[in-house]
C-alpha positions as CSV (number, residue, x, y, z in Angstrom):
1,X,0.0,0.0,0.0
2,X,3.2,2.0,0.4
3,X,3.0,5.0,-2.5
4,X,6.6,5.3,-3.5
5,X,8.7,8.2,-3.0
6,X,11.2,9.4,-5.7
7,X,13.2,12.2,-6.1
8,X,13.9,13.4,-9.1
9,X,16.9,15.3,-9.1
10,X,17.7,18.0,-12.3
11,X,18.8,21.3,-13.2
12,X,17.1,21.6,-15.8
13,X,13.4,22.6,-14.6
14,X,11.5,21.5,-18.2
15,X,13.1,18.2,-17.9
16,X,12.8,17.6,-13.9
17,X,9.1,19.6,-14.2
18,X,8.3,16.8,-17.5
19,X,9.7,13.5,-15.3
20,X,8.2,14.3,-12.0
21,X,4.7,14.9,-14.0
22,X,5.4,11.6,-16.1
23,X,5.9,9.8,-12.8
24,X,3.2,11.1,-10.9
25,X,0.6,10.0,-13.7
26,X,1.5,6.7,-13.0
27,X,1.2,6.5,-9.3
28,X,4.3,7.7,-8.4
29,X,4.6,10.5,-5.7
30,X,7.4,12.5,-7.4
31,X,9.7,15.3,-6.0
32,X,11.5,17.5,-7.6
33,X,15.2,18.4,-6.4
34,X,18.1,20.2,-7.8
35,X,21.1,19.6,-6.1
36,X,23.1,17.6,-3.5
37,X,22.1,19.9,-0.7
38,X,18.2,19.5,-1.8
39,X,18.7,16.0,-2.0
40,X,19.5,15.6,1.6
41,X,17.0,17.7,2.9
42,X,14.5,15.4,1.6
43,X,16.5,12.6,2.9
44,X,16.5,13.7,6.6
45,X,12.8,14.9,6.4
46,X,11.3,11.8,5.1
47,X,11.1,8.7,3.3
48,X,13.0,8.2,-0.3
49,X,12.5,5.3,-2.0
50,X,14.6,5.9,-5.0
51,X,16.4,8.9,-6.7
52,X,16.7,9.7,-10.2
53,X,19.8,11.0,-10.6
54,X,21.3,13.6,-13.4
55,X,24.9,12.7,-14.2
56,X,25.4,16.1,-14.9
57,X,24.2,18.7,-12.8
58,X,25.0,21.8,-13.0
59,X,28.2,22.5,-11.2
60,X,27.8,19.2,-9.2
61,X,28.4,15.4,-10.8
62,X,26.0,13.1,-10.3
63,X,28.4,10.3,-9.8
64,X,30.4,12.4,-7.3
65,X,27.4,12.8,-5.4
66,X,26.4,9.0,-5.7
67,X,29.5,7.9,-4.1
68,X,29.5,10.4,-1.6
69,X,25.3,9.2,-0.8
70,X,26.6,5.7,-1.1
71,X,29.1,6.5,2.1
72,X,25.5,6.4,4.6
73,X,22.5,5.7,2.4
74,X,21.5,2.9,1.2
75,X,18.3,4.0,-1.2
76,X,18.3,3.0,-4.7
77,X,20.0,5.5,-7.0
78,X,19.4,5.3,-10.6
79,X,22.1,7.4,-12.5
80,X,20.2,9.7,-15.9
81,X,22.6,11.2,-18.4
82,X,23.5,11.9,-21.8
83,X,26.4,10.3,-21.3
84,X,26.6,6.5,-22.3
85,X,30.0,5.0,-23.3
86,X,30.8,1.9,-21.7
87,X,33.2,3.3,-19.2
88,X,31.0,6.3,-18.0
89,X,28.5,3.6,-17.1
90,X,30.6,1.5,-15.2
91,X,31.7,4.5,-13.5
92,X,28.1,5.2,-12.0
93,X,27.9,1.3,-11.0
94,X,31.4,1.1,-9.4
95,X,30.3,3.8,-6.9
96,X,27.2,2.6,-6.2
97,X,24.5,3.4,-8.6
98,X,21.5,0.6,-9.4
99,X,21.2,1.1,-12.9
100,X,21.9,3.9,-15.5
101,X,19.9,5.2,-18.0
102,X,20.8,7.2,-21.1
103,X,19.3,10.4,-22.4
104,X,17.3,10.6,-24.5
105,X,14.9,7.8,-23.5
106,X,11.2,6.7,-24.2
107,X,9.5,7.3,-20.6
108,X,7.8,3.8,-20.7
109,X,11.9,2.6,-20.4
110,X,12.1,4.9,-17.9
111,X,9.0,3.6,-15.6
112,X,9.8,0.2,-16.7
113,X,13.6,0.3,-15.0
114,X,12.4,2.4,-11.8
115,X,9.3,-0.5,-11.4
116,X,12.2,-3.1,-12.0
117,X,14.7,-1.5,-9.2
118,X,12.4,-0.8,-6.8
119,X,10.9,-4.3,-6.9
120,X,14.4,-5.8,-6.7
121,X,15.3,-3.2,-3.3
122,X,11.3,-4.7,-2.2
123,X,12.2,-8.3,-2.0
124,X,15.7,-8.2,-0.5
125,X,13.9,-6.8,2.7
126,X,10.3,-8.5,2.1
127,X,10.8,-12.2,3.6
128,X,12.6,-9.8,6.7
129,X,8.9,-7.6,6.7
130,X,7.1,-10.4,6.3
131,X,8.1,-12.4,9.2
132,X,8.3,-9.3,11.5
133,X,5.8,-7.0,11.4
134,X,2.7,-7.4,12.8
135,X,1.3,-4.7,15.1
136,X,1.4,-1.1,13.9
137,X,0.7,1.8,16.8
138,X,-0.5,5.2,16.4
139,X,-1.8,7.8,18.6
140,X,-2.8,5.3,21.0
141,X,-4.7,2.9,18.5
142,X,-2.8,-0.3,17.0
143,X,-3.1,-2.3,13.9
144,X,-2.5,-6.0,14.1
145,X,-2.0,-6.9,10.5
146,X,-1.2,-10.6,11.3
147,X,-5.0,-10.7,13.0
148,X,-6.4,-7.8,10.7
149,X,-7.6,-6.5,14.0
150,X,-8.1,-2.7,14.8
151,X,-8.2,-1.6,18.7
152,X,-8.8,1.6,20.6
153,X,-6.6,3.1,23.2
154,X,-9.0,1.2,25.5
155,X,-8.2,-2.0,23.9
156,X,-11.7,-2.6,22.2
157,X,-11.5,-3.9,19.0
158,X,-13.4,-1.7,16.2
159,X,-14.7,-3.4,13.0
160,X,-13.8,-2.1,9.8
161,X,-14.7,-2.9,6.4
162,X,-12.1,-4.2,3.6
163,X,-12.1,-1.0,2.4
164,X,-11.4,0.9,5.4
165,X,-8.7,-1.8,6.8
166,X,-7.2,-1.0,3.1
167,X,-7.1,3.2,3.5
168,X,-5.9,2.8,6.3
169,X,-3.7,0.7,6.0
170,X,-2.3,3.5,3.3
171,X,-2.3,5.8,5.6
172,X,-0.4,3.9,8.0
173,X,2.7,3.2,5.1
174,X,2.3,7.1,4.7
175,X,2.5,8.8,7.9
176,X,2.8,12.1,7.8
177,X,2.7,12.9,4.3
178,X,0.1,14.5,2.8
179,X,-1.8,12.4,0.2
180,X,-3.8,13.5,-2.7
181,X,-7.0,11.7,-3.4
182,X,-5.7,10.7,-6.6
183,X,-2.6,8.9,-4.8
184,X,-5.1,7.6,-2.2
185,X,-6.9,6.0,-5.1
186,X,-3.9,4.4,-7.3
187,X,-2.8,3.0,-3.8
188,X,-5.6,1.2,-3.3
189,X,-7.6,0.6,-7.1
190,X,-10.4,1.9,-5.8
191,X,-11.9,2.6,-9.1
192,X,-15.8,2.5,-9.1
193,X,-15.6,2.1,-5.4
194,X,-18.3,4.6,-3.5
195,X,-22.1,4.5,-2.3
196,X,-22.8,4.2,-5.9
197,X,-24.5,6.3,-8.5
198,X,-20.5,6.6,-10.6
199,X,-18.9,8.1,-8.2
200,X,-15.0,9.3,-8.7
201,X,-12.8,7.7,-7.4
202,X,-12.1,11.1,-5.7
203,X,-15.4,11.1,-4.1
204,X,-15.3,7.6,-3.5
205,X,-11.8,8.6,-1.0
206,X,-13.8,11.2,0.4
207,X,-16.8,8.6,1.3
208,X,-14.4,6.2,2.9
209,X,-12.3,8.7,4.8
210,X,-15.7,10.0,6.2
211,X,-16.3,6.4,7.3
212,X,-12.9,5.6,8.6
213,X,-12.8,8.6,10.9
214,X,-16.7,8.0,11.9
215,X,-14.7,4.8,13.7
216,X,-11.3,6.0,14.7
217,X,-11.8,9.5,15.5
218,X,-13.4,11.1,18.9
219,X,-14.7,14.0,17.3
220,X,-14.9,13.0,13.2
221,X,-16.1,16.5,12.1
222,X,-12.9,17.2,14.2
223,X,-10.4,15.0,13.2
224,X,-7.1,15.1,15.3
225,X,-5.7,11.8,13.5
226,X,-7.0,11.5,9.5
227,X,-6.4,15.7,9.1
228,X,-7.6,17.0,5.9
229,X,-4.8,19.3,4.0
230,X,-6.5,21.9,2.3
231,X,-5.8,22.0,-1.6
232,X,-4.0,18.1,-1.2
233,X,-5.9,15.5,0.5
234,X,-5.3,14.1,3.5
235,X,-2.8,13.3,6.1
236,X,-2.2,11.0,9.0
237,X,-1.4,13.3,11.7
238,X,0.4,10.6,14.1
239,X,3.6,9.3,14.1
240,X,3.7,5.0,13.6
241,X,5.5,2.9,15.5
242,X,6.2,-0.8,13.9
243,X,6.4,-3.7,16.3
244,X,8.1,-7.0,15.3
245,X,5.5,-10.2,15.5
């Protein structure tokens, strides 16, 4: 349920405006960044599941900056450039980089080697996450995903629907960050989903969060937990603690 997180790091703005658009059509959440310092903001303040990386940049080298990530990150860096001889390749792989892709290139390539890298960093931890985690707590509630059970800061156990186990559940994989409806949606293919009558799937988010915080929340037409963020979405305001099983 986990939307990905990618950086996509240019100095160009057309180009890095054109690929984080691109990306974020097809589910993607997609930040823009243009240098090593903007990189590492985004690295402190949240999650970064893989970084699209310009060779070069500006005054800065991609590569230089790979190797230099590489020294205390270990989040997949895929290497863009223009730049595609045999040696300038294995350059970006000997410091690091998980693949390299060279410019110009169709954008289906493009999501077809981030899909590929990110499903290759997903299974060298997934038999670990798998076996591990089971409860999730936040703001006094848990989540026991081994049981699919949901209980209050009181310890009674709250039904929820498959639907509402499933946004929250995104929510959950998202703390913190503000969600769109549109990235609520692609997260969980809720297409058609809704009390009926050909709802959006917009509409249909805005139906189930209703619901969800009708169950979680003390005061739902005062939510302190499922926040809505004006002009984006919505938000789990709560920090989540994971709990091996």
């Amino acid at each position: 349920m986990t939307i990905p997180r990618l950086l996509v790091v240019d100095d160009d703005a057309e180009t890095r405006g054109m690929m984080t658009e691109f990306l974020h059509r097809n589910g993607f959440m997609a930040l823009p960044c243009d240098s090593e310092t903007g990189i590492r903001s985004h690295l402190a303040s949240g999650r970064v599941d893989l970084i699209l990386l310009d060779v070069m940049l500006g005054d800065e080298n991609g590569v230089e900056i790979c190797a230099r990530l590489r020294a205390d990150q270990d989040v997949p860096i895929i290497l863009v450039s223009a730049l595609s001889a045999d040696h300038q390749r294995m350059a970006g792989y000997e410091v690091g980089a998980d693949d390299y892709i060279a410019k110009p290139f169709n954008p289906d390539l493009l999501l077809a080697r981030v899909k590929a890298v990110l499903a290759r960093a997903r299974r060298s931890s997934s038999l670990i996450y798998r076996r591990q985690t089971s409860t999730f707590r936040f703001g006094g509630w848990s989540y026991d995903a081994k049981h699919d059970e949901v209980r209050s800061p009181d310890g009674v156990q709250i039904a929820l629907s498959r639907r509402e186990t499933a946004l929250l559940k995104v929510f959950l994989a998202n703390p913190r960050i503000p969600l769109t409806r549109e990235e609520i949606a692609a997260a969980m293919d809720v297409s058609g989903e809704g009390a009926g009558g050909g709802e959006t799937p917009g509409r249909a988010i805005d139906v189930l969060v209703g619901r969800l915080r009708g169950k979680i929340e003390t005061r739902p037409k005062d939510p302190e937990l499922l926040r809505t963020e004006r002009g984006i979405g919505y938000v789990l305001a709560a920090d989540v603690a994971v709990e091996a099983g």
